[in-house]
C-alpha positions in Angstrom: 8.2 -8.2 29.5 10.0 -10.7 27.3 8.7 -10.5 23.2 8.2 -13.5 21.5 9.0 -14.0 17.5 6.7 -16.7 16.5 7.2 -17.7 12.6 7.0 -20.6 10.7 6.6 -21.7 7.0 3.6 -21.0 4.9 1.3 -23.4 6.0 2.9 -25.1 8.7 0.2 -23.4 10.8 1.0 -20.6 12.9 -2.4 -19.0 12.8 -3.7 -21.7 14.7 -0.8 -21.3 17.1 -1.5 -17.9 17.6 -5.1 -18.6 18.6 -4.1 -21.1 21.0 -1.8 -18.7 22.8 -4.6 -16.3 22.6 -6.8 -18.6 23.6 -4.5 -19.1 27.0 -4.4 -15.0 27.6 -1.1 -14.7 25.5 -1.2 -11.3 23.9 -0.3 -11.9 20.4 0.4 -9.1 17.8 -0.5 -10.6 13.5 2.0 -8.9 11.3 -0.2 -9.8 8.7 -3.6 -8.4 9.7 -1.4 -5.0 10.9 -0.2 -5.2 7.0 -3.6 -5.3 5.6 -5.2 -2.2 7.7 -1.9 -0.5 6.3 -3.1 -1.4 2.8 -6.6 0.0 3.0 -7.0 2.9 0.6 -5.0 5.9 1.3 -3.4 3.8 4.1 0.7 4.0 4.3 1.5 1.0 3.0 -1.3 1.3 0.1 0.5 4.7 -0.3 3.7 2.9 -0.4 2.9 0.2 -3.5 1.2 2.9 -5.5 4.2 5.1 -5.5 6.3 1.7 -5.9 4.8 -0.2 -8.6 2.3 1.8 -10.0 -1.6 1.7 -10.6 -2.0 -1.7 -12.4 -1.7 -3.3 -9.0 -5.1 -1.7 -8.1 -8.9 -2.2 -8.5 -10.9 -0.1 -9.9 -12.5 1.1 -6.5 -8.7 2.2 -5.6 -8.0 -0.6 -3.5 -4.7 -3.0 -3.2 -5.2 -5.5 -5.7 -3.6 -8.3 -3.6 -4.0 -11.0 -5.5 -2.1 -9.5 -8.4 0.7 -8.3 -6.5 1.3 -11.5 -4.9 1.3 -12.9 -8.0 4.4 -10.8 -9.0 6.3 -10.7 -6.1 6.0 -14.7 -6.1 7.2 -14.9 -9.0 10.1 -12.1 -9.5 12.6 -12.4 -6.1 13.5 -8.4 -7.3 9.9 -7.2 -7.0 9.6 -9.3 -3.8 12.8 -7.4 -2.0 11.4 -4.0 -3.3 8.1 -4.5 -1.9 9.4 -5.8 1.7 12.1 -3.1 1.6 9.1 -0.4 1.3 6.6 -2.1 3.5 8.4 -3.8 6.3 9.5 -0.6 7.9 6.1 0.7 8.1 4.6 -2.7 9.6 7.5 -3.0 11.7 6.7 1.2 13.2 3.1 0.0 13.7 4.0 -3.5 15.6 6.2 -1.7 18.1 3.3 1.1 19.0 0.8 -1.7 19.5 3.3 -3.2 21.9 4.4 -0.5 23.7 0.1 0.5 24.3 -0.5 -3.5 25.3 3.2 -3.4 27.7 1.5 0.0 29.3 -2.3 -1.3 29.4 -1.6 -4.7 30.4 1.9 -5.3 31.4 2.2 -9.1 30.0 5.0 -10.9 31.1 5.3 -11.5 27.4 3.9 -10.7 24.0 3.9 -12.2 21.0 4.5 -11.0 17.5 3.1 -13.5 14.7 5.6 -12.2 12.1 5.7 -14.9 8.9 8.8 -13.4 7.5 10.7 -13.0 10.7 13.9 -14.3 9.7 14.1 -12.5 6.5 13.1 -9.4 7.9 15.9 -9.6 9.9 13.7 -9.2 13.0 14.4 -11.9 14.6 17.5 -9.7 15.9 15.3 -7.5 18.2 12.8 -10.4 19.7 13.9 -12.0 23.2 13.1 -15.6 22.0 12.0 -16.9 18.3 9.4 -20.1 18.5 9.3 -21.6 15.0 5.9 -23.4 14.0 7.2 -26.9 11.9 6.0 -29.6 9.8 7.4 -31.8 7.4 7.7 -30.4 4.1 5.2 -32.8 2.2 2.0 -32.0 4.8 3.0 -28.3 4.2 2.8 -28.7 0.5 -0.3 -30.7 0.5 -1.9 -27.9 3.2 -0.7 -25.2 0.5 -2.6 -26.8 -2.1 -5.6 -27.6 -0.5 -5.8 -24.2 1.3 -5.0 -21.9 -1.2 -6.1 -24.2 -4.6 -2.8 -24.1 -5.8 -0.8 -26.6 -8.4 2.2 -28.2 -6.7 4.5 -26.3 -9.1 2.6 -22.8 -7.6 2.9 -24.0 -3.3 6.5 -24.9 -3.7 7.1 -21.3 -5.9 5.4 -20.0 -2.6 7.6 -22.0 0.0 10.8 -21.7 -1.6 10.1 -17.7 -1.7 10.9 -18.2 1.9 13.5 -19.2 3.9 14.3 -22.6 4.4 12.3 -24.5 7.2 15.3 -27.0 8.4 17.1 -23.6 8.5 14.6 -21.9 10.5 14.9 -25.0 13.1 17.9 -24.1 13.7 18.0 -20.5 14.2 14.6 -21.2 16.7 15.1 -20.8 20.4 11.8 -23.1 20.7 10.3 -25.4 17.9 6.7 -26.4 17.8 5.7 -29.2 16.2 2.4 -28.9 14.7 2.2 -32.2 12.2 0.0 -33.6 15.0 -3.6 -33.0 16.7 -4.5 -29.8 17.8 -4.9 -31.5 21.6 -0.5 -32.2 21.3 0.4 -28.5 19.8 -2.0 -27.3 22.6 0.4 -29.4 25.4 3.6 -28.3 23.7 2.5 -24.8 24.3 1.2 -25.4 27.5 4.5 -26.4 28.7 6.6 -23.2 27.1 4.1 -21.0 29.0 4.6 -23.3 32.1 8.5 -23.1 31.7 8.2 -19.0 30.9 6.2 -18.6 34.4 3.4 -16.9 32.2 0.6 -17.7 35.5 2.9 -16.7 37.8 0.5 -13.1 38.1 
C-alpha cells in the first residue's frame, strides 16, 4: 500500500481534490478534521493549548477558541512553531492509527493523507509520493479573500505563514493543477490513479 502526501497552499483547493479522490474510492485521511476532534474539550490537543498558552484562548463553555488562536499564531511565527511543535505529534500519532485500521480493513493499494502543512511538518519524509495542489498566486489570494472575508494585507499574512508554493512545486513528485474546471482537475486525477494501477483490484 503506497501513502500519498497531498498538500497545497491555503486556498489553492485541496479539499476539493480530496473529495474527488474520494469520490473515485481513494481512501483519504483530513489532517485537519483529525485536528479538530483532537481539540474538542478535554481532547489531547485541547489539553495540549491550554497547558501551552493558557485560558484566554478559550470560550466560556471550555472550548478551543479557534478563531483567536489563529489569529496569534498568524501573526507571531514564535507562537506558530510552539503550537505546531505541541500539536503535530499528536495529529501525526492519530493519522498513522487511522491508517494502519483502513490498510487492515480495506487493504487500499493507496491512501491518502490530506496534510496542509506537509512540508513544514517535515512529513513529507515518511509519505511514498507528495501530490501538491497549485494555482497561481493571484486566484489563490482572491479565493482567500472571498472565502474567508479577509483584507488582502490578512490572505497574504496567511499564505506567506506557509511555505512557498513555487517551492512546494518543486519538492512535489506529482503537481495538480487546479486553476481550471472541476471537469480538468477531475482528468488530471484520473490519469495519476490510471498510472498508480489504483483498479487493478
Amino acid at each position: 500500500m503506497k501513502t500519498i502526501g497531498l498538500t497545497g497552499g491555503i486556498a489553492s483547493g485541496k479539499t476539493t481534490v480530496s473529495k474527488i479522490l474520494q469520490e473515485f474510492g481513494v481512501p483519504v485521511i483530513d489532517a485537519d478534521m483529525v485536528y479538530s476532534r483532537l481539540t474538542q474539550n478535554g481532547k489531547p490537543v485541547w489539553q495540549a493549548v491550554l497547558h501551552t498558552f493558557g485560558k484566554k484562548y478559550f470560550r466560556p463553555d471550555g472550548e478551543l477558541d479557534r478563531k483567536a488562536l489563529g489569529s496569534l499564531v498568524f501573526q507571531n511565527s514564535k507562537a506558530r512553531e510552539k503550537l505546531n511543535r505541541i500539536t503535530h505529534p499528536i495529529v501525526k500519532d492519530e493519522m498513522l492509527r487511522i491508517r494502519k485500521y483502513i490498510e487492515q480493513e480495506q487493504n487500499p493499494p493507496l491512501i491518502v493523507m490530506d496534510v496542509p502543512l506537509l512540508f513544514e511538518s517535515g512529513w513529507h519524509q515518511w509519505m511514498d509520493e507528495v501530490w501538491v495542489v497549485a494555482v497561481p498566486k493571484k486566484m489563490q489570494i482572491a479565493r482567500l479573500m472571498q472565502r474567508d472575508g479577509l483584507t488582502r494585507e490578512e490572505a497574504l499574512l496567511r499564505i506567506h505563514s506557509q511555505l512557498d508554493m513555487e517551492e512546494k512545486r518543486k519538492m512535489a513528485h506529482r503537481v495538480i493543477d487546479n486553476s481550471q474546471s472541476i471537469s480538468e482537475t477531475k482528468d488530471q486525477i484520473k490519469k495519476i490513479l490510471s498510472e498508480l494501477d489504483f483498479w487493478r483490484n
